[in-house]
C-alpha positions as CSV (number, residue, x, y, z in Angstrom):
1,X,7.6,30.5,9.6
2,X,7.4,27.1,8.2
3,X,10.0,26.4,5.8
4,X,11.7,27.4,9.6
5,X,10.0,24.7,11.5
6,X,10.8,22.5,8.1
7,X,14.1,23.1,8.1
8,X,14.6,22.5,11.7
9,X,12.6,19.0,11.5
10,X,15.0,18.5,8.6
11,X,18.1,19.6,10.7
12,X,16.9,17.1,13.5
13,X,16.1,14.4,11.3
14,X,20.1,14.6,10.4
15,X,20.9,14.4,13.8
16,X,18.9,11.2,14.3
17,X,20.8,10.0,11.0
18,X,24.1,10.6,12.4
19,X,23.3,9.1,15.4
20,X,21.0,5.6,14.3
21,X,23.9,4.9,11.9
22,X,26.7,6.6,13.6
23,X,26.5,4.6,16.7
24,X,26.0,0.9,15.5
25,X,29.1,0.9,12.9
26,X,30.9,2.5,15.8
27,X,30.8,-0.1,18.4
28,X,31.1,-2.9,15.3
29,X,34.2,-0.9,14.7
30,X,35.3,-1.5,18.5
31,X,34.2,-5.1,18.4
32,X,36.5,-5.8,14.9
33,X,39.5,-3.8,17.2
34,X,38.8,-6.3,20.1
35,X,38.8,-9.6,18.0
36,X,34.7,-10.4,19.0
37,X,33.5,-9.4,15.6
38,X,34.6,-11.4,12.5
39,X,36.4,-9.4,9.5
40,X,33.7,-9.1,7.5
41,X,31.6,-6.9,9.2
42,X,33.6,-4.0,8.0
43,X,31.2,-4.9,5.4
44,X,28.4,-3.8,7.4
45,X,30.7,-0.5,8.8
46,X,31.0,0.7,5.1
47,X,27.0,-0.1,4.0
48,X,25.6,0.8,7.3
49,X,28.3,4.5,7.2
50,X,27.2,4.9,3.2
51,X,23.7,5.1,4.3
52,X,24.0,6.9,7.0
53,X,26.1,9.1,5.0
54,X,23.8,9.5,2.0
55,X,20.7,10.2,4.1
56,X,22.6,13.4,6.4
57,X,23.3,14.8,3.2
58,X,19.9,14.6,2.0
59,X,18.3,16.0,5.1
60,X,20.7,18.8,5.3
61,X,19.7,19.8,1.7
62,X,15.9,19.8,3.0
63,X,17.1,21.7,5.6
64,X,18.4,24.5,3.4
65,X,16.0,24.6,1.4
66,X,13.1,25.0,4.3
67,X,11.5,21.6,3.3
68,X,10.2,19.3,6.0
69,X,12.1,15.8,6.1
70,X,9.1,13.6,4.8
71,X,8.3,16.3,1.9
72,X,9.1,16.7,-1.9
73,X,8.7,20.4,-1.9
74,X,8.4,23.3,0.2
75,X,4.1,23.7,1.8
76,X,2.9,27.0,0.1
């Protein structure tokens, strides 16, 4: 039952990945598209979506393996 619950956190903690990165280089994305937001922040798009990116990857992996999102291993 826990590598469950771990995997779940893990599965959730994605979610909030997607969406705490996902929604900032979004609207900077809009703002480039309207002319408010200079041409270098497609700079921060591309760090901001690598992160994001790296760290959904990494919590779905957790997730698979039943490990909870601020764990190494798998609890015994």
């Amino acid at each position: 039952m826990k590598p469950f619950l771990d995997g779940t956190a893990s599965v959730l903690a994605a979610l909030a990945t997607i969406v705490i990165c996902g929604l900032p280089s979004w609207f900077t994305y809009k703002a480039i598209e309207a002319d408010v937001a200079p041409l270098w922040a497609w700079a921060a798009i591309a760090a901001l979506a690598g992160v994001g990116i790296l760290m959904t990857f990494a919590f779905l992996r957790k997730a698979v393996s039943g490990i909870a999102p601020s764990r190494e291993r798998r609890r015994k």
